[in-house]
Wavefront OBJ file of the C-alpha trace (Angstrom):
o trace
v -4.205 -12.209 -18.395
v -4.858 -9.040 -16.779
v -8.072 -8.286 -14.511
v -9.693 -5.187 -13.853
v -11.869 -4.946 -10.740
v -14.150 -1.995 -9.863
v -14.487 -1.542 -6.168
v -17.419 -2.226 -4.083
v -20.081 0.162 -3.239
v -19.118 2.815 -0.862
v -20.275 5.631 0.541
v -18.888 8.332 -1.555
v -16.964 9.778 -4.355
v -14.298 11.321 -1.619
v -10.375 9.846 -1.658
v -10.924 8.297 1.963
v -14.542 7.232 1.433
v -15.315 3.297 2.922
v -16.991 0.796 2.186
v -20.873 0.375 2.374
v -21.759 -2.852 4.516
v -23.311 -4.038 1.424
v -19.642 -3.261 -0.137
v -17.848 -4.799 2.724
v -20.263 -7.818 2.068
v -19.217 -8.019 -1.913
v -15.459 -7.844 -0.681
v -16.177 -10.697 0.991
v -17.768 -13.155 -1.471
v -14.806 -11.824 -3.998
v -12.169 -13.766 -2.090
v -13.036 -17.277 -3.709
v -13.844 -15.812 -7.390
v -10.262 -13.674 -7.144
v -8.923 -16.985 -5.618
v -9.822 -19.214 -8.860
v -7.947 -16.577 -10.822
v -4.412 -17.056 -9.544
v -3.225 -13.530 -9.453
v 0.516 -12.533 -9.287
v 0.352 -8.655 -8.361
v -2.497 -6.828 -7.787
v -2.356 -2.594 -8.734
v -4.450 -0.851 -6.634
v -5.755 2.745 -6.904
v -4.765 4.589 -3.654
v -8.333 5.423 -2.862
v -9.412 3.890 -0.121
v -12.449 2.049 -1.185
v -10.428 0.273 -3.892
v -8.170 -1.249 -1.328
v -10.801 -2.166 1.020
v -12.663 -3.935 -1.678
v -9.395 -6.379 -2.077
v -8.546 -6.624 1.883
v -9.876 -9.796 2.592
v -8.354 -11.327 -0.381
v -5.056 -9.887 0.299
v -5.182 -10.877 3.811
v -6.388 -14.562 3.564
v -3.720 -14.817 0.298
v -1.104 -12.118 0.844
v -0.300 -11.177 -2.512
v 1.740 -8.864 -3.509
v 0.463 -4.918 -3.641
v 1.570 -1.841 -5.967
v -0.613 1.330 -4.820
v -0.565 3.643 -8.100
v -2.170 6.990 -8.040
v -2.680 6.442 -12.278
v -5.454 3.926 -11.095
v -7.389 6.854 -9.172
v -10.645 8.013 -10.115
v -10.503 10.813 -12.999
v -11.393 13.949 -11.537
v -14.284 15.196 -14.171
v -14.012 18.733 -13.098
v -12.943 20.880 -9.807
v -16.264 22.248 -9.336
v -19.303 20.998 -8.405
v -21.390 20.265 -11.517
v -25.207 20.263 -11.285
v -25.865 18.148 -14.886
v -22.828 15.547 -14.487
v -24.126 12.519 -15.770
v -25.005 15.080 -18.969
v -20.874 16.241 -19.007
v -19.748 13.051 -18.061
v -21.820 11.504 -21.195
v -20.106 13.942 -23.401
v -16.298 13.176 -22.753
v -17.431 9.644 -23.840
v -18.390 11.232 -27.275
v -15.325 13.912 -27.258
v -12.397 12.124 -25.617
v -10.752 16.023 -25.860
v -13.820 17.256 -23.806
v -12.567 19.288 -20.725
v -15.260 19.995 -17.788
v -13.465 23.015 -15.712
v -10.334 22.193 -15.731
v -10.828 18.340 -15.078
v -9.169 15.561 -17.157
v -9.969 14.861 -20.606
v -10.747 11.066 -21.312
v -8.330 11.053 -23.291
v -5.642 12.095 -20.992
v -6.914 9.674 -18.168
v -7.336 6.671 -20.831
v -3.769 7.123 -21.681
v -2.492 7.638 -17.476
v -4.367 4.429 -16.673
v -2.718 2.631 -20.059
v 0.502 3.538 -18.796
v -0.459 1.029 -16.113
v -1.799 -1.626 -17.873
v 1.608 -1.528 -19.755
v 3.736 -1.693 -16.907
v 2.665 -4.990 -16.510
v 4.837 -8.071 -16.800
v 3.656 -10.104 -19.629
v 3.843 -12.862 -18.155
v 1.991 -11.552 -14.857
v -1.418 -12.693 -13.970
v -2.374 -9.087 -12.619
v -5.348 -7.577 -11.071
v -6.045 -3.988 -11.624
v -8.117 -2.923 -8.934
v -9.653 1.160 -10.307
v -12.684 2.666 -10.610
v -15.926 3.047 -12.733
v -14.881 5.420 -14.948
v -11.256 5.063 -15.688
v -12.251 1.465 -15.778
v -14.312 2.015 -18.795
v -11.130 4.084 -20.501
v -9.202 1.226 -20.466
v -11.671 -1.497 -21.404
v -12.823 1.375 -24.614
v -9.135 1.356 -25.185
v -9.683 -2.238 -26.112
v -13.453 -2.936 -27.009
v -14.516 0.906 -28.791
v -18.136 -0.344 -28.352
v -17.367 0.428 -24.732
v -19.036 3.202 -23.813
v -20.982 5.559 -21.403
v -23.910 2.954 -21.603
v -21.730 0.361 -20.652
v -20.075 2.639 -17.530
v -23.955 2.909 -16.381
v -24.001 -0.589 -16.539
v -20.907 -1.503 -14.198
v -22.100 -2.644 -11.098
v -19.921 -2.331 -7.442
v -18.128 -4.320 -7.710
v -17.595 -5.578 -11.838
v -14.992 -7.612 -13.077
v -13.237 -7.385 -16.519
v -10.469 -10.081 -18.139
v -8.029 -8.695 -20.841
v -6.513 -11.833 -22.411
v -3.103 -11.818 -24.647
v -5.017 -11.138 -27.727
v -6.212 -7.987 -26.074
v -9.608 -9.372 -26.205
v -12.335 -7.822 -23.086
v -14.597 -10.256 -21.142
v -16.836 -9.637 -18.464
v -15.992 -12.031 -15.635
v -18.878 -13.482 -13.399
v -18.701 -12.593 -9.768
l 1 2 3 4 5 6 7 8 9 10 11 12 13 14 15 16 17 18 19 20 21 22 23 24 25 26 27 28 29 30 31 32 33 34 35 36 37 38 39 40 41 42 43 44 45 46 47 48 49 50 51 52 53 54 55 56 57 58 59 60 61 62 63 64 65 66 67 68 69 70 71 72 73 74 75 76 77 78 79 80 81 82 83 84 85 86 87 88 89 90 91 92 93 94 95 96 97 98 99 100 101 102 103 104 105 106 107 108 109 110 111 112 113 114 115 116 117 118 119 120 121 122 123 124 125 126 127 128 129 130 131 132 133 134 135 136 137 138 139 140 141 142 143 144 145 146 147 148 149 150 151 152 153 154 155 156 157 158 159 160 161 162 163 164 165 166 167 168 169 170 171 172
């Protein structure tokens, strides 16, 4: 089984941003659901706000860490765009859409695969990411995964991907 954890709120979209005390809250009520789940490895973006959503787990269970710049955000363009939500809705519709020279989803579906195939098979890994490459990967799996479903995802959201390839939203 492999697990895929969005991080907890924080307070910003930069590669160094923290945690929110809301989101340091939620990082602390995670410990006993990631507990029940008996992880192996955990993959962790190397955002900041992705590791400091799994800190107190890691620290109270000391599991082992991979960092792995695949599980960073997608970078949707490298300019400020005033109607993002608009573009962003569009490379769920166009996986080949391109926003000023940002990734495609299609190109960030398939870096953040690479991941999820790197994975033992008989691991019981957590894949710690973010909102929207999160959704890639679970669309890779569930195509009724979609921009409504990435407004949905809440800070943090959990996500199960059994053997049969099979996506479940996990209760926190």
């Amino acid at each position: 089984m492999i697990y895929v954890l969005r991080h907890c709120k924080a307070t910003g979209q930069d590669f160094d941003a923290a945690l929110t005390t809301d989101g340091i809250k939620s990082a602390q009520q995670l410990v006993p659901v990631l507990a029940k789940l008996n992880i192996d490895h955990i993959y962790v973006s190397e955002m900041n706000r992705t590791y400091e959503s799994i800190k107190p787990y890691i620290t109270k269970y000391q599991t082992p860490l991979t960092y792995d710049s695949r599980l960073n955000e997608r970078i949707l363009s490298d300019l400020p765009i005033d109607n993002w939500l608009i573009e962003l809705k569009m490379t769920f519709s166009d996986f080949n859409y391109r926003i000023h020279n940002g990734k495609t989803s299609l190109e960030a579906q398939q870096r953040i695969l690479e991941v999820f195939k790197s994975i033992p098979v008989n691991e019981q890994a957590l894949i710690v990411t973010h909102g929207n490459i999160m959704s890639l990967l679970l669309n890779h799996f569930d195509k009724q995964f979609g921009f409504e479903e990435w407004k949905a995802l809440k800070n943090p959201d959990l996500y199960a991907i059994d053997e049969a390839l099979q996506v479940k939203h996990v209760t926190i």
